[in-house]
KEKE-3310 file (N, C-alpha, C; in steps of 0.2 Angstrom, whole numbers, plus 5000, padded with zeros to 4 digits):
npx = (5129:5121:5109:5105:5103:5092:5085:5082:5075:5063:5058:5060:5050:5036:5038:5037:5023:5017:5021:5015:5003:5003:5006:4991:4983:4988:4981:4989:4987:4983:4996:5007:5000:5001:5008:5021:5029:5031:5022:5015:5029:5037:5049:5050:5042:5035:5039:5026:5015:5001:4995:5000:5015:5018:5010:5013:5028:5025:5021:5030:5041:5037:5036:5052:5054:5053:5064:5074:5068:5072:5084:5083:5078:5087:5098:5094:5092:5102:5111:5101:5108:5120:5121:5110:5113:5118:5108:5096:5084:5085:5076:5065:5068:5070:5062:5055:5062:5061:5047:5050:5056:5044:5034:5038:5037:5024:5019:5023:5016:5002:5003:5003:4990:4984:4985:4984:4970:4965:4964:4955:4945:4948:4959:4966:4965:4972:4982:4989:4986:4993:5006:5003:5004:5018:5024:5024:5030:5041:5046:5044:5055:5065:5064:5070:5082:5088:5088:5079:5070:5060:5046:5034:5014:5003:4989:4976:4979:4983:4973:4964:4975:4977:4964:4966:4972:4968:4956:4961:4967:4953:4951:4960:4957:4944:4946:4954:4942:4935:4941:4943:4931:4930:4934:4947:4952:4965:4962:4953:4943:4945:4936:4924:4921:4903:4899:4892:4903:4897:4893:4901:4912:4908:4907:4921:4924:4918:4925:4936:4935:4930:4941:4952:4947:4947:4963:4965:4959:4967:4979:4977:4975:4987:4995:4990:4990:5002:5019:5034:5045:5036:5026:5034:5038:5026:5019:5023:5024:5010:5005:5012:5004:4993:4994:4997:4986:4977:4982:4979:4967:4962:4968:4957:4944:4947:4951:4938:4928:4934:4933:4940:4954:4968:4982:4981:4974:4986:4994:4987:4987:5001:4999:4992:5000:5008:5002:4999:5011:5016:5007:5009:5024:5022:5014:5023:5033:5029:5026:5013:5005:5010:5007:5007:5014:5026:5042:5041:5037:5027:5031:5029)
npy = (5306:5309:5314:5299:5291:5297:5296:5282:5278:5283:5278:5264:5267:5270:5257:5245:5248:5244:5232:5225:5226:5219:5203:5204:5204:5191:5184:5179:5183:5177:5168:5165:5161:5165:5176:5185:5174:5164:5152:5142:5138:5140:5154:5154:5149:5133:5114:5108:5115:5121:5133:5134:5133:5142:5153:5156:5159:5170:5178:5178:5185:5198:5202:5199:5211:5222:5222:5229:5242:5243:5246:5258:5266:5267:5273:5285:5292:5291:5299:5312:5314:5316:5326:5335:5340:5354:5362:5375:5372:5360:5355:5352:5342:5332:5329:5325:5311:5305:5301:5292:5282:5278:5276:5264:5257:5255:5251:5239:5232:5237:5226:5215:5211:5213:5200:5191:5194:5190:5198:5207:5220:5233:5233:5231:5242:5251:5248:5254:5267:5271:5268:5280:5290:5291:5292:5304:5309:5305:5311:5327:5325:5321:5334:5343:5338:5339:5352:5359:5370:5381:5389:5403:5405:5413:5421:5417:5408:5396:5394:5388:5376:5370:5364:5356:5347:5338:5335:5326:5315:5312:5308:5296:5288:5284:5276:5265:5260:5254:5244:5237:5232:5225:5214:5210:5205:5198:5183:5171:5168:5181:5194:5207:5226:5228:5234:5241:5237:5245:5256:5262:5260:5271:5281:5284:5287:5299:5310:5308:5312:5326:5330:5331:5340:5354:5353:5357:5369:5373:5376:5383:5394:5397:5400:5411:5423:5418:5425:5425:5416:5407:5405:5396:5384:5380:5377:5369:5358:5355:5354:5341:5334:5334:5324:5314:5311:5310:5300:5291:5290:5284:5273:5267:5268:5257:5246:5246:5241:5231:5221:5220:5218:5209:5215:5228:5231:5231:5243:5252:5255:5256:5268:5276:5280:5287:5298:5302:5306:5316:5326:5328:5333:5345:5349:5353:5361:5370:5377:5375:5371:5382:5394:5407:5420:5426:5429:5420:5410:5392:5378:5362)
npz = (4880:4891:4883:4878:4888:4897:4883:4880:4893:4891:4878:4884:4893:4886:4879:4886:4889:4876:4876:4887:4881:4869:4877:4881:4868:4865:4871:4884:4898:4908:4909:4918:4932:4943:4959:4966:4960:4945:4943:4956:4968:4958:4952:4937:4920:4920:4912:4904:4906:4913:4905:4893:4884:4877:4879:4892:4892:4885:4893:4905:4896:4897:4910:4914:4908:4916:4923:4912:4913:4925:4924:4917:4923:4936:4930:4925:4936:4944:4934:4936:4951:4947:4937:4941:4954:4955:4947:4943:4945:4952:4962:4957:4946:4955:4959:4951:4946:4956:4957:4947:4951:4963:4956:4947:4959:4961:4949:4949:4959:4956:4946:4949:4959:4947:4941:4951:4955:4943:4931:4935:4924:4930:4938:4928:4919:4930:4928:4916:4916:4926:4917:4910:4916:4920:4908:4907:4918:4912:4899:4905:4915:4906:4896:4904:4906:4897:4894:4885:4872:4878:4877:4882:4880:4874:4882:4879:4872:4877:4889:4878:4875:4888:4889:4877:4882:4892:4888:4881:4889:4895:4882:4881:4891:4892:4879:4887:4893:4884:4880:4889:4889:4879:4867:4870:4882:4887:4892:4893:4900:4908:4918:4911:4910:4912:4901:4886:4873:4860:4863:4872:4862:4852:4859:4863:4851:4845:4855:4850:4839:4840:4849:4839:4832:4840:4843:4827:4828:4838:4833:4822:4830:4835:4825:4822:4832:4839:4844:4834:4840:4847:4841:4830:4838:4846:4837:4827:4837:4843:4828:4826:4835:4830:4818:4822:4830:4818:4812:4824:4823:4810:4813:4823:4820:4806:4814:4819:4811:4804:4815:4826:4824:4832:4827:4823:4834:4843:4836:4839:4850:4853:4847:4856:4867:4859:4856:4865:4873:4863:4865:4880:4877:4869:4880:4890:4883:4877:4891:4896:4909:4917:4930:4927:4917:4921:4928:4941:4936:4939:4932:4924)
capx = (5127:5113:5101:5105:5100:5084:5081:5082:5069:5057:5057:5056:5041:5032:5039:5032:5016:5015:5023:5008:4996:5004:5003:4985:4981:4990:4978:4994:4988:4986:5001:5010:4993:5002:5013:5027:5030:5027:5020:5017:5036:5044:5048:5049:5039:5038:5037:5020:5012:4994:4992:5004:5023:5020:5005:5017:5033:5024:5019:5035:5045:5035:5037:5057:5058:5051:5071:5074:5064:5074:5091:5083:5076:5091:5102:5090:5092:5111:5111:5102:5112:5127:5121:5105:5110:5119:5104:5092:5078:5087:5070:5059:5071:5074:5055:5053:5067:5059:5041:5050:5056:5038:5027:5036:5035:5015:5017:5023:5011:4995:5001:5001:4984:4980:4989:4979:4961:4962:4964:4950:4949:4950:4967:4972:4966:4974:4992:4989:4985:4999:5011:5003:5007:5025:5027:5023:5035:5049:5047:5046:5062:5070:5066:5073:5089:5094:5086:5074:5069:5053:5041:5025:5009:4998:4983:4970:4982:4988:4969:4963:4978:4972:4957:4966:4977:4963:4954:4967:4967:4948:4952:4963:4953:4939:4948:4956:4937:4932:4947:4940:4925:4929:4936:4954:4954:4971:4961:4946:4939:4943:4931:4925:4918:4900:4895:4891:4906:4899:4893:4907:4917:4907:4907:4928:4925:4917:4927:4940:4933:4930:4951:4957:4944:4951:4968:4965:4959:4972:4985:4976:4975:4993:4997:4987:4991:5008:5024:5039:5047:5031:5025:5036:5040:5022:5017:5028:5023:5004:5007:5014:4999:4987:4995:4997:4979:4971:4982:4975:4957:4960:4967:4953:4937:4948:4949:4930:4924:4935:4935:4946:4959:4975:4987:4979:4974:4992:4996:4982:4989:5007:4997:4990:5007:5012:4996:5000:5019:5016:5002:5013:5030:5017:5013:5030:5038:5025:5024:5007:5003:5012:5004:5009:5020:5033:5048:5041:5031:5030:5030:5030)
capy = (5301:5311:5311:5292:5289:5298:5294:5276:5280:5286:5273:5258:5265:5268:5250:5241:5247:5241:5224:5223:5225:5210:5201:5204:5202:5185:5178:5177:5188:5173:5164:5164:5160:5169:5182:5186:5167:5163:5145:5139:5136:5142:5160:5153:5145:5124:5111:5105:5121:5120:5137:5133:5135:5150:5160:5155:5164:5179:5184:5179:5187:5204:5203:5201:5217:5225:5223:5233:5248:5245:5247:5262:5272:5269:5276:5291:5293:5293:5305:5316:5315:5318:5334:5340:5346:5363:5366:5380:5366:5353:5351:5349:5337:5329:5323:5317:5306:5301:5299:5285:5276:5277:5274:5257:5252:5255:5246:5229:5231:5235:5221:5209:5212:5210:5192:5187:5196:5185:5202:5213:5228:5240:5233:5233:5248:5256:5248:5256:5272:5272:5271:5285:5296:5288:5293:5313:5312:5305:5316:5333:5323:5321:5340:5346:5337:5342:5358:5359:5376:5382:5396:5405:5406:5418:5418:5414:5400:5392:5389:5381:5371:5365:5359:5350:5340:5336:5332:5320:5312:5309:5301:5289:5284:5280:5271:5259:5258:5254:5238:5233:5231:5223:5207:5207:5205:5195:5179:5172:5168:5187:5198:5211:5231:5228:5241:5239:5239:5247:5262:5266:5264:5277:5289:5286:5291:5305:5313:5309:5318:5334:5332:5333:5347:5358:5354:5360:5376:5377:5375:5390:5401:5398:5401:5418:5426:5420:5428:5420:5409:5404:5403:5390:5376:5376:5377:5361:5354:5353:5351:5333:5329:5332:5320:5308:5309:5309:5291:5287:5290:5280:5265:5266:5266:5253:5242:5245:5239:5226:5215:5223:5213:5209:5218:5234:5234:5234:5249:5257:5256:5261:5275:5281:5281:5292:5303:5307:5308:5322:5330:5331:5337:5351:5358:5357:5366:5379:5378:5375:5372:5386:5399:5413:5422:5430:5425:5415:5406:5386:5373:5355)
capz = (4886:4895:4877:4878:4896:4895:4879:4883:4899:4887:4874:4888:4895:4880:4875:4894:4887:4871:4878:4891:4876:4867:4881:4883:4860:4861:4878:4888:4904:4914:4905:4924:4936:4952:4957:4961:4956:4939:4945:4962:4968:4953:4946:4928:4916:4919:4907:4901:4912:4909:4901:4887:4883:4873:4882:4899:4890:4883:4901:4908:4895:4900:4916:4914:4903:4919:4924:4908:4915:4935:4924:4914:4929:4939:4926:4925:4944:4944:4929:4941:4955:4944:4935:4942:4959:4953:4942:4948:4944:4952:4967:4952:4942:4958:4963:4945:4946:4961:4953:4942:4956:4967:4949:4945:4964:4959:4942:4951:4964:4954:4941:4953:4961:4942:4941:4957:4952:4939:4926:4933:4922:4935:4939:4920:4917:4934:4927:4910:4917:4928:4913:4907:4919:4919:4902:4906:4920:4910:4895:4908:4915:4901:4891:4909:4909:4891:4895:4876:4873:4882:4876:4886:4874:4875:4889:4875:4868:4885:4889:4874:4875:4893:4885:4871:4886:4898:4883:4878:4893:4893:4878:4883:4898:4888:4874:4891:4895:4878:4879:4895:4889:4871:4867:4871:4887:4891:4894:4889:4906:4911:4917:4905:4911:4911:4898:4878:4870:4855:4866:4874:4856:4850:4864:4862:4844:4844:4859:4847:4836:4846:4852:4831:4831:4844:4840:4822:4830:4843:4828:4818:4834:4837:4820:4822:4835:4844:4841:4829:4842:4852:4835:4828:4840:4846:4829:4826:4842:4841:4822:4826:4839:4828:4813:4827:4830:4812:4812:4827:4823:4806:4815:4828:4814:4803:4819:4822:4806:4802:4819:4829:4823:4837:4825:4824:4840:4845:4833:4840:4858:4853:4845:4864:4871:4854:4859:4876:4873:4860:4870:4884:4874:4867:4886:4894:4879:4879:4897:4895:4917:4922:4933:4923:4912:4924:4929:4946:4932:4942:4927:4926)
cpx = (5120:5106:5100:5102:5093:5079:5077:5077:5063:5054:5056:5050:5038:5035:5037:5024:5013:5014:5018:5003:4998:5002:4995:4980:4984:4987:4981:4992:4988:4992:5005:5002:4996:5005:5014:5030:5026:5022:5019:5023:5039:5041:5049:5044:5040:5036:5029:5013:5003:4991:4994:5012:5022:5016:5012:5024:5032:5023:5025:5041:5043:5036:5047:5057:5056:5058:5075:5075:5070:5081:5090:5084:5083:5097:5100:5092:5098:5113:5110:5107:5119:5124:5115:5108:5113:5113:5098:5083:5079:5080:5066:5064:5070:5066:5054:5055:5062:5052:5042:5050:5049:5032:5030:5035:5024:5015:5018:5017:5001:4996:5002:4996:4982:4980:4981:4971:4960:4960:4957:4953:4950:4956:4970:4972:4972:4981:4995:4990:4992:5007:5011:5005:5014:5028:5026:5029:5044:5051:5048:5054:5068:5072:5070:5081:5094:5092:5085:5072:5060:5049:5034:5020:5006:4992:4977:4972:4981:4982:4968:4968:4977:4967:4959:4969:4972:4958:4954:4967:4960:4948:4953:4961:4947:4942:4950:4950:4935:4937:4946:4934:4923:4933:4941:4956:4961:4969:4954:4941:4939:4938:4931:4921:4911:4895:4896:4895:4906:4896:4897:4911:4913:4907:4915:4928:4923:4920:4935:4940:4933:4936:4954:4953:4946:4957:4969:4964:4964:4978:4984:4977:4984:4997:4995:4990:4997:5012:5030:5041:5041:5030:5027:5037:5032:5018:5019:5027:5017:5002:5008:5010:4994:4987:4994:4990:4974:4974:4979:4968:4957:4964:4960:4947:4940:4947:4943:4928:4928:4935:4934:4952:4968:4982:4986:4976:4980:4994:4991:4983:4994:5005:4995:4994:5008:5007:4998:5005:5019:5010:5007:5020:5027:5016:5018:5034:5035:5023:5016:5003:5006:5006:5002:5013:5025:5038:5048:5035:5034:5026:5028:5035)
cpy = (5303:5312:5304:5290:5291:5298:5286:5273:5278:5281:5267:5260:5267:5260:5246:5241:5245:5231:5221:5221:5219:5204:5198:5201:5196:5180:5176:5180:5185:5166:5162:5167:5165:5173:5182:5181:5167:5157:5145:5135:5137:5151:5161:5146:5136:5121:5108:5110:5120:5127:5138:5136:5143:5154:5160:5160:5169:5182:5185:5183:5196:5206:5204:5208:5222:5226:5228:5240:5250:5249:5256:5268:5271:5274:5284:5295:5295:5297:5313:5319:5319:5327:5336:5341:5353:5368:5371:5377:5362:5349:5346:5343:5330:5323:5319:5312:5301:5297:5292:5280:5273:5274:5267:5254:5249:5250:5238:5229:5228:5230:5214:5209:5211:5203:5190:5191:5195:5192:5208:5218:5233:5241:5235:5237:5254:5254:5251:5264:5276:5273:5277:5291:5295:5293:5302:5312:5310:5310:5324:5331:5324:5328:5345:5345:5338:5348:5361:5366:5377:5389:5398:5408:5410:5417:5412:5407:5393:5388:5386:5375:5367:5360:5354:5344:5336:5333:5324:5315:5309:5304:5295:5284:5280:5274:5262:5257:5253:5247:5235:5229:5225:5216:5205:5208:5201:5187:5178:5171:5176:5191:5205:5219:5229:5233:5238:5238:5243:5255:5264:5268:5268:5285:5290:5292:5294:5310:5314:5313:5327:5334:5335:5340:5353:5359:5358:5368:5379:5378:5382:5395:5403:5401:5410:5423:5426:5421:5423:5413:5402:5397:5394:5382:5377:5374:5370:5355:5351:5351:5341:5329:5330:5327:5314:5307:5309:5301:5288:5285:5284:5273:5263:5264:5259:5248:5240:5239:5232:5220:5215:5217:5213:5215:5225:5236:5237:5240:5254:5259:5257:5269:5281:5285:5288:5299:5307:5310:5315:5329:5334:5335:5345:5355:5358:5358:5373:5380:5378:5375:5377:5393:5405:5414:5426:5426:5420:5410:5398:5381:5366:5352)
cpz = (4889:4891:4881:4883:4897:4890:4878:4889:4895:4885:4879:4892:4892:4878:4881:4892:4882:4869:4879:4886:4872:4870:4882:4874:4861:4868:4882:4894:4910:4913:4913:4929:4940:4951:4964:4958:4947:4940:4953:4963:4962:4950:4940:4927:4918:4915:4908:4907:4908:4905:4895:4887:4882:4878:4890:4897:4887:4889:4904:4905:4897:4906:4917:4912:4909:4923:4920:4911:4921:4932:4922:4918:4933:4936:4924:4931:4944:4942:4933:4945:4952:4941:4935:4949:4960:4950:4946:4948:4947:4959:4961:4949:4949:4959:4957:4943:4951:4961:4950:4945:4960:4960:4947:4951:4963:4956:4945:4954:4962:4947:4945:4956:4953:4940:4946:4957:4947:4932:4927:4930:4926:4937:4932:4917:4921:4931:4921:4910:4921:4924:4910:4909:4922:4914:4903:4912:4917:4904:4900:4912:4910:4896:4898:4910:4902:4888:4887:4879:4875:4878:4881:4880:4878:4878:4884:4874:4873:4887:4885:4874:4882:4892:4881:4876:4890:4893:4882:4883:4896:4887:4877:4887:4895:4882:4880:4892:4889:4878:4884:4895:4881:4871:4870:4877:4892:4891:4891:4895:4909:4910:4913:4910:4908:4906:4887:4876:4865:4856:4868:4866:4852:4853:4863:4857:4842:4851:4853:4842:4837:4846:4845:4832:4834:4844:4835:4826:4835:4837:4824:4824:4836:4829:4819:4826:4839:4840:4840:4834:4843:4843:4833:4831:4843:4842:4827:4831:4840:4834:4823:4832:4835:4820:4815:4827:4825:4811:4815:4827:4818:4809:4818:4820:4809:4807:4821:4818:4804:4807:4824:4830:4828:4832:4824:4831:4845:4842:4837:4849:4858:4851:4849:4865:4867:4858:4863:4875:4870:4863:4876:4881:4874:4874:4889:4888:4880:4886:4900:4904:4919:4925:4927:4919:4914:4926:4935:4943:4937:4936:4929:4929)
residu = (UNK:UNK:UNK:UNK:UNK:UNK:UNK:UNK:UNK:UNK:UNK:UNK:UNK:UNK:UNK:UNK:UNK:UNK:UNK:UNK:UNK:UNK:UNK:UNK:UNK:UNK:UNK:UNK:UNK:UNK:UNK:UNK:UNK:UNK:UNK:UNK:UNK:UNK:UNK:UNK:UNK:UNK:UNK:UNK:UNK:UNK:UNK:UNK:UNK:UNK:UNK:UNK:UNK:UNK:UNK:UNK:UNK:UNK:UNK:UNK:UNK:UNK:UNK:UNK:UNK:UNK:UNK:UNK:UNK:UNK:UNK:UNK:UNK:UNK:UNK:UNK:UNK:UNK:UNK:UNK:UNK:UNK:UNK:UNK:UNK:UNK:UNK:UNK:UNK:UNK:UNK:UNK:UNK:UNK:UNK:UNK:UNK:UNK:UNK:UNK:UNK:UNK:UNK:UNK:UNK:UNK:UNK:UNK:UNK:UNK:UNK:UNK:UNK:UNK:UNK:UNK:UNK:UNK:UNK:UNK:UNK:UNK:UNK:UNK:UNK:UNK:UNK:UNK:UNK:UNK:UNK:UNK:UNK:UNK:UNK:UNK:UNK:UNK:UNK:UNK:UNK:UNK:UNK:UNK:UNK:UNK:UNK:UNK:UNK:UNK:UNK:UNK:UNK:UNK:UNK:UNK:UNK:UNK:UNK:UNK:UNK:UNK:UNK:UNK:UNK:UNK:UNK:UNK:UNK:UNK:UNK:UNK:UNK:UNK:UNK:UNK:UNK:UNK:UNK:UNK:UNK:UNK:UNK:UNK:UNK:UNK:UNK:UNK:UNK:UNK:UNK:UNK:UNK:UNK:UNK:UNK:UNK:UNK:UNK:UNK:UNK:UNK:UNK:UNK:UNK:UNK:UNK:UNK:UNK:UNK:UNK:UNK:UNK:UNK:UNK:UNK:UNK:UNK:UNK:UNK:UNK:UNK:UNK:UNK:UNK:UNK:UNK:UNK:UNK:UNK:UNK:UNK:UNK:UNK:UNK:UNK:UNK:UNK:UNK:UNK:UNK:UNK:UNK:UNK:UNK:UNK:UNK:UNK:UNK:UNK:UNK:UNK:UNK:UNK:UNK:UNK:UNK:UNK:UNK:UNK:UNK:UNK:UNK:UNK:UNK:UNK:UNK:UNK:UNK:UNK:UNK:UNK:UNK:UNK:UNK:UNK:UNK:UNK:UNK:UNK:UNK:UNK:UNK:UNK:UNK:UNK:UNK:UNK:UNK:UNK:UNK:UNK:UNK:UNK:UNK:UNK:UNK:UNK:UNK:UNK)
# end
């Protein structure tokens, strides 16, 4: 039951995010003009709505799934209350529970000022961005409450792996930039980041570049020098961030070249999600933020 619950978390906000981006690939972002209404006087779709049936129930059915999420996190919440307040974590368990509750009051907030700002990107990056640090605190949620094995890497390892996270997370900032700035903006009257598009998608893709590269070497140094345990599961960790990201690079250059066609875009944005997921698993197994390596080590 307690995998279920938190696995369940997990997968609907990586799936909130992919939704949005459907959302956004099918022109739907002003599909419901207002907010919290879907229409003036009504919170569903009405007959013969002037932005279309369909674009009108791709936003609205987005918007319901955000009840999804209220069931998920509460269920998370509960989970808590029931067996984390013996645990000798249970502060830490306890504010990330509470992180999930304060992070979707955000998500409504800032995807309503997106509705009524008529999609600036600044809003729809700040609501993209938001899930992404959603998604670290329900994965450190989650390895916490079905308490996954943790190792400490070696001083050398621990930084570069700093680098490959912060890295990772320039990445992603830029790729949001890079969607702001390029066609699929949700709308066709939506405002765009005034910047090149095909300058920013190269600065992504070559940062991308740099991330697989560093990775690669954190995988050799880890493989080099940490001992059997550390060895194997970070070995296994970062292993499966850097396969995630040779796919994501070959969606990203396929997408350049051919279009960037709505159906690869969306692969390419469940791909983030993957990214960061595995990014993050990788530093709170290896405790990658902790202070130190004694026992009053303070993790994530």
């Amino acid at each position: 039951m307690r995998r279920a619950i938190y696995t369940f978390l997990l997968v609907t906000q990586m799936g909130i995010v992919v939704t949005g981006g459907a959302v956004r690939l099918t022109g739907s972002g002003l599909g419901c003009p207002t907010w919290p209404e879907c229409t003036p006087g009504s919170y569903t779709p009405i007959p013969h709505q002037a932005q279309g049936r369909v674009h009108s129930w791709i936003e609205f059915g987005n918007r319901l799934l955000t009840f999804l999420l209220v069931i998920a996190i509460l269920a998370a919440v509960i989970g808590v209350i029931k067996w984390g307040r013996k645990r000798s974590d249970s502060k830490n368990v306890g504010w990330l529970a509470a992180a999930q509750i304060f992070g979707l009051i955000a998500q409504i907030v800032v995807g309503g000022i997106s509705v009524l700002t008529h999609l600036n990107p600044v809003a729809v990056s700040a609501h993209f961005l938001i899930s992404i640090l959603l998604i670290a605190s329900t994965i450190s949620l989650r390895q916490r409450m079905l308490n996954t094995p943790r190792v400490a890497l070696q001083m050398l390892t621990r930084k570069m792996g700093r680098v490959v996270l912060g890295l990772s997370f320039i990445v992603i900032n830029l790729g949001v930039v890079v969607t702001g700035s390029g066609p699929h903006a949700g709308d066709l009257m939506a405002k765009r980041f005034k910047i090149d598009p095909r300058t920013i998608s190269w600065l992504h893709a070559d940062s991308v570049i740099a991330l697989i590269s560093l990775t690669f070497g954190l995988w050799i140094l880890i493989r080099a020098i940490e001992k059997d345990d550390a060895k194997e599961l970070a070995g296994q960790k970062i292993g499966l961030f850097l396969a995630i990201c040779l796919g994501q690079g070959l969606i990203g250059y396929t997408q350049y070249f051919t279009g960037v066609p709505e159906l690869l875009v969306g692969a390419h944005l469940l791909g983030a999600t993957l990214v960061w997921g595995a990014i993050w698993s990788f530093a709170f197994s290896t405790k990658l933020l902790a202070r130190d390596s004694s026992s009053k080590t303070t993790t994530l």
